[in-house]
C-alpha positions in Angstrom: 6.8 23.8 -8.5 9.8 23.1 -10.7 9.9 20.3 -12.8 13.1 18.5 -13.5 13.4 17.6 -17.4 13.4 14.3 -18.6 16.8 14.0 -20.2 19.5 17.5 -20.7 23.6 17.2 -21.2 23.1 12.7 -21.2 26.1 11.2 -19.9 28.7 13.3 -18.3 29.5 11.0 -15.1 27.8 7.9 -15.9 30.2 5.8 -17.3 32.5 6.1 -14.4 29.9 5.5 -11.9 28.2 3.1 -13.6 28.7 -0.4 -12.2 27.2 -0.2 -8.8 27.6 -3.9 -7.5 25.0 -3.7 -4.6 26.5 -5.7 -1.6 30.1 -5.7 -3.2 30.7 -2.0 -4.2 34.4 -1.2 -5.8 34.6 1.9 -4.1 33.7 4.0 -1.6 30.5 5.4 -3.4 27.5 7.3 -2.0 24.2 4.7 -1.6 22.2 8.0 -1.7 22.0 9.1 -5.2 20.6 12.0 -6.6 19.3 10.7 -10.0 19.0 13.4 -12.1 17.3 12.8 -15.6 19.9 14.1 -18.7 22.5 13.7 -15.9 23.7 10.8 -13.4 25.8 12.3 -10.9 26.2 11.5 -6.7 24.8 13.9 -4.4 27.0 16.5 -3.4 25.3 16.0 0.2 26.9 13.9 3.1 28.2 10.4 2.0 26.8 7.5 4.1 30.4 6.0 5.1 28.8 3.1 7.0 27.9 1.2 3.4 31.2 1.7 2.1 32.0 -2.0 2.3 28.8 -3.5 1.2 25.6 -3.3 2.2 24.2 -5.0 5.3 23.4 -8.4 5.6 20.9 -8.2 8.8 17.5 -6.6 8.8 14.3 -6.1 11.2 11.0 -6.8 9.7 8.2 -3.6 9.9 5.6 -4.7 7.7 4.5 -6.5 4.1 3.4 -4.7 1.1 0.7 -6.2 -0.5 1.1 -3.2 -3.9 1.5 -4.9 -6.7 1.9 -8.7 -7.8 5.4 -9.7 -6.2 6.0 -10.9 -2.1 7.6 -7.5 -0.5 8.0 -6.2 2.8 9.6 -3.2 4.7 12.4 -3.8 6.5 15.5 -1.7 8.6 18.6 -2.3 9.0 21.2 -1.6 11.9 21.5 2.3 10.9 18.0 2.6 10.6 17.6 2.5 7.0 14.2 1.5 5.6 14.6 -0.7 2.3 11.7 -2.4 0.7 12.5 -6.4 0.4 11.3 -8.1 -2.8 11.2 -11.5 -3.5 10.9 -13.4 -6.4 11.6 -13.7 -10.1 11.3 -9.9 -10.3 14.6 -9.6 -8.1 17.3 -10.1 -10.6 16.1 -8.5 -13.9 14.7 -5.4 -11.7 18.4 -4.4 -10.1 20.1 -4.9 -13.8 17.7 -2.7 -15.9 17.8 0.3 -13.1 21.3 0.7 -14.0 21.2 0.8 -17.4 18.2 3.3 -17.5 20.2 5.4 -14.8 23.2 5.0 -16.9 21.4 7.0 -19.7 20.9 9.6 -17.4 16.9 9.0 -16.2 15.5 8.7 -12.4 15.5 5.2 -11.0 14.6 3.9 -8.4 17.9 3.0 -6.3 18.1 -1.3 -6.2 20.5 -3.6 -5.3 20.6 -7.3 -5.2 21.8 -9.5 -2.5 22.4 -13.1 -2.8 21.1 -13.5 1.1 20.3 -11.5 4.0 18.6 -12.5 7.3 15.6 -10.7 8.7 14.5 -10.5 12.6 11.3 -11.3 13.4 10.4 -12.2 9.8 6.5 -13.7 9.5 5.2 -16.1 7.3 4.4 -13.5 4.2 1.0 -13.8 3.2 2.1 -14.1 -0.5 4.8 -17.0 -1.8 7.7 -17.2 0.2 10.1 -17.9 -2.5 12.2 -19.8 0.0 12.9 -17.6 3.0 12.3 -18.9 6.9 10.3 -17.4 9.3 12.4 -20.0 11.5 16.0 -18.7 10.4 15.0 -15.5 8.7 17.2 -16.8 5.9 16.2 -14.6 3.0 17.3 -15.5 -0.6 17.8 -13.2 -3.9 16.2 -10.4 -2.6 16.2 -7.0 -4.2 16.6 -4.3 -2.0 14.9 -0.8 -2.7 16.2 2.1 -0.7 13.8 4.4 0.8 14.7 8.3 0.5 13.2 10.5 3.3 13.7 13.4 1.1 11.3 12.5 -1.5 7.8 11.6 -1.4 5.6 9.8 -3.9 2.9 12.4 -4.8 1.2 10.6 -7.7 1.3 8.1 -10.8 2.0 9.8 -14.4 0.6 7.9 -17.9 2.9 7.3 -20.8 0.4 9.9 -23.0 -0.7 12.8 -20.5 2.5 14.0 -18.9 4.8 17.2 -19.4 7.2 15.5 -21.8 5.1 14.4 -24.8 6.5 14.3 -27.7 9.8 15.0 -26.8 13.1 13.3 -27.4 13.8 12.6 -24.0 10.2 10.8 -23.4 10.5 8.9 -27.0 14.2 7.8 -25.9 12.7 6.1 -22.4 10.3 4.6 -24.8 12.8 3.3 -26.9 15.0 2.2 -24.1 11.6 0.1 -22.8 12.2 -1.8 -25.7 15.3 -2.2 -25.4 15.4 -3.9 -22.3 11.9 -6.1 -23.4 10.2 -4.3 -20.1 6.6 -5.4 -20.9 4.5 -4.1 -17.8 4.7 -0.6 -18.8 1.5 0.3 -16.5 0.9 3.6 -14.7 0.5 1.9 -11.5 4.5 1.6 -12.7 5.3 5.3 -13.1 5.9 7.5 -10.1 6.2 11.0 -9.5 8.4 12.0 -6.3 8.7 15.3 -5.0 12.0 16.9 -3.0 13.3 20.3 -2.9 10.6 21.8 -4.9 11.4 19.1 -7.8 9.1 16.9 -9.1 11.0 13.6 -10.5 9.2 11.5 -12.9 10.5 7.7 -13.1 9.4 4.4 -14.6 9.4 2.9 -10.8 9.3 -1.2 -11.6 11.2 -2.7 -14.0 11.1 -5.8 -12.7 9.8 -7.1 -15.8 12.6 -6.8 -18.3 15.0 -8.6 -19.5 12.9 -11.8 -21.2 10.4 -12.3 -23.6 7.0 -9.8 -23.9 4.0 -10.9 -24.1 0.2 -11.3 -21.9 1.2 -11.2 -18.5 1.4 -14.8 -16.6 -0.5 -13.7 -13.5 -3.8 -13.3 -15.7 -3.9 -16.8 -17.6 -1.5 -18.9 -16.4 -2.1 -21.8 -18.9 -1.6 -19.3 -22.2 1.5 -18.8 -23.8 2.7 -15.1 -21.4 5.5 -12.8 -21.0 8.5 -13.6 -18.5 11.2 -11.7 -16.4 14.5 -12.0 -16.2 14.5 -15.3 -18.4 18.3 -14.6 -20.7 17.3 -17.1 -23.2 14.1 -15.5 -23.8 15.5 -11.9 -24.0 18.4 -13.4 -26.2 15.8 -14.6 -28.9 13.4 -12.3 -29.1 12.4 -9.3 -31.7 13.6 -6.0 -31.5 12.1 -4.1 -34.5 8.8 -4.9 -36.2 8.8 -2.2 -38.7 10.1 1.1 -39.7 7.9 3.3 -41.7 9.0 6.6 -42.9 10.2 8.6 -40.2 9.1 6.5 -37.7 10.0 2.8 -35.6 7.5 0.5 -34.3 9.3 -2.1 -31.6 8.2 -5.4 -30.9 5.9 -5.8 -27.9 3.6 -8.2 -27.8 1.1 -7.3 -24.7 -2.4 -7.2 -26.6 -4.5 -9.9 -25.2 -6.4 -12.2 -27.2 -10.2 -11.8 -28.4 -11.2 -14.4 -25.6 -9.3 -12.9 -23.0 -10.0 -9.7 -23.0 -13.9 -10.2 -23.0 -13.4 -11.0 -20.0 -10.2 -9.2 -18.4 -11.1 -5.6 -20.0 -9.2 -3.7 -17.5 -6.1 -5.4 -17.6 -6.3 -5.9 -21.6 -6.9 -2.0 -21.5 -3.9 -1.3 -19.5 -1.0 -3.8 -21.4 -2.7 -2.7 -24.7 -1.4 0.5 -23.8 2.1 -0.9 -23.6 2.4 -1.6 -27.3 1.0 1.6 -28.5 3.8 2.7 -26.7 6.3 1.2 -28.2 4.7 2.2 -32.1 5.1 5.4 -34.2 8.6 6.4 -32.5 10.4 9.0 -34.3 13.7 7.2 -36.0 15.9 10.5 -35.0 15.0 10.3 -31.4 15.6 6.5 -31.5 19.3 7.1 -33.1 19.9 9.5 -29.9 19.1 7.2 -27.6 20.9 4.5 -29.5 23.8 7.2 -29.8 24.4 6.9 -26.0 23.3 2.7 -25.7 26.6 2.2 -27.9 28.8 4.2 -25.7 28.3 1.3 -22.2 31.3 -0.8 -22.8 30.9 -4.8 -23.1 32.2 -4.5 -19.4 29.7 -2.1 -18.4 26.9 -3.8 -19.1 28.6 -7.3 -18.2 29.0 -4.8 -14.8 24.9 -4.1 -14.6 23.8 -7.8 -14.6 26.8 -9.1 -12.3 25.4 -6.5 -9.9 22.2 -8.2 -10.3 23.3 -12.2 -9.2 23.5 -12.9 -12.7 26.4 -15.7 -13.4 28.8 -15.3 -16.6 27.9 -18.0 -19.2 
C-alpha cells in the first residue's frame, strides 16, 4: 500500500484555487477535489458540470449521525450526491479552517457552507435542532461535507504513532493547529482514507477552530471552556507561550483541572494530549510553515471565511 506524504513541492496551484465559496463559486471549478498533501491541485478526472453555478439548495433526508458531539445527518441531493448535513456552532469555523489547511497543501475534508437549504422528509433530529423544521424542512447555516465514493475511511491515526513523526510536514500541521486555535485535536478527529492504493491521512473536524482554547464546554458547562468559531475570542487570544532553544511551545489551553479530571479521566487524557501537541515544536519547521502562511493574500484569507457565512466587520 502506498502512502501519500504529508506535505512535498507546498503551494504550486493553491493560491489560484484557493477561495472556494461553497454555494457561490467564481468559476466553473471541480466539487471533486483530489487533495493531495505538499500539493493542492483539481482532479484531472471528469468535472461535475452540474455544480458549476452553486451548489444545490434541495436535499432528501437518509439518516442522522449520532458520531461525535454536533446534530448531523446524511442527506442527497437531486444528482444523487450524498453530503453529510451539520448543524450548529461547528458550521461556520469548520468550512473556513478546511481551506486554509488545504491551501497549505494538506488533505481536508471537502466543506462548504450554505446560508439555507431545505430537506425532504426531514425528522425531528434526536439532537438540538438549531433551528431547522421538520414542517418546512427549512435548514439554517449548515455545513455541507461531500462524500467521495472513491475513498473509504479505513481507520483513525494518533498525533504520536503515525508514519510522519518527526517530520517537517507533521510539525508544520501542528503548528498550523495553532494557528487556527483548533482545540479538539482528538484521534476520534484524524482519519485515514484509502483510494487508488493511497492511503490519505487528514485532520477530519475542524470544527473547533477559530476561537478561544480551552476545556471543552460539552464536559462542564458551568466552567470557564473553549469555543468555536467565536472572532472575538480568536482575535484575543495567545499565540506563543515560549520559545526555548530550538524549539516553540504554542498556547493551548486543554488540560483539565485537578477536580475535573478525577472524575472525567478519559476525556482529560485525550485533550491533555492536545497541548503536548502543540509543545517542543522545532522553530525551523515552524518558520516553513510560517514561510507559506505569509504568502495567502489579505483577500485570500478574507476569501476562506466569506466562504464560510462569515460577514465583513
Amino acid at each position: 500500500m502506498k502512502t501519500r506524504e504529508l506535505g512535498r513541492d507546498l503551494q504550486r496551484n493553491a493560491w489560484t484555487a484557493f477561495a472556494l465559496e461553497g454555494y457561490a463559486a467564481s468559476s466553473c471549478r471541480d466539487l471533486d477535489l483530489e487533495l493531495y498533501a505538499g500539493t493542492a491541485m483539481f482532479d484531472s478526472g471528469p468535472r461535475h458540470h452540474r455544480y458549476c453555478h452553486g451548489l444545490p439548495s434541495a436535499y432528501n433526508f437518509v439518516k442522522e449521525d449520532m458520531n461525535g458531539t454536533s446534530p448531523k445527518f446524511y442527506a442527497r441531493d437531486n444528482y444523487g450526491v450524498k453530503w453529510l448535513v451539520k448543524l450548529g456552532v461547528e458550521a461556520r469555523p469548520e468550512t473556513a479552517a478546511t481551506r486554509l489547511v488545504w491551501a497549505m497543501g494538506y488533505f481536508t475534508d471537502e466543506d462548504y457552507f450554505l446560508p439555507q437549504i431545505h430537506v425532504r422528509n426531514l425528522p425531528k433530529l434526536r439532537r438540538k435542532m438549531f433551528g431547522a423544521s421538520p414542517e418546512t424542512g427549512i435548514v439554517p447555516s449548515v455545513r455541507l461535507k461531500r462524500q467521495g465514493e472513491a475513498l473509504k475511511k479505513v481507520e483513525n491515526w494518533n498525533w504520536f504513532d503515525n508514519p510522519f513523526v518527526g517530520t517537517r510536514e507533521l510539525n508544520g500541521l501542528r503548528a498550523l493547529m495553532a494557528v487556527i486555535n483548533d482545540w479538539d485535536l482528538t484521534t476520534e478527529n484524524n482519519k485515514v482514507y484509502v483510494g487508488d492504493n493511497e492511503r490519505h491521512y487528514l485532520v477530519s473536524d475542524l470544527g473547533a477552530a477559530v476561537g478561544k482554547t480551552g476545556w471543552p464546554p460539552s464536559q462542564v458547562p458551568l466552567f470557564p471552556h473553549a469555543t468555536k468559531g467565536v472572532l472575538k475570542d480568536y482575535e484575543h487570544s495567545r499565540f506563543i507561550r515560549a520559545v526555548t532553544g530550538d524549539a516553540v511551545t504554542f498556547e493551548m489551553h486543554t488540560t483539565a483541572p485537578f477536580f475535573i479530571s478525577r472524575f472525567k479521566r478519559k476525556y482529560s487524557n485525550e485533550y491533555r494530549q492536545a497541548e503536548r501537541l502543540e509543545q517542543g515544536i522545532p522553530v525551523l519547521d515552524t518558520e516553513w510553515i510560517g514561510g507559506l502562511l505569509v504568502r495567502l493574500t489579505p483577500q485570500q484569507i478574507r476569501d476562506a471565511f466569506r466562504a464560510a457565512g462569515y460577514q465583513p466587520t
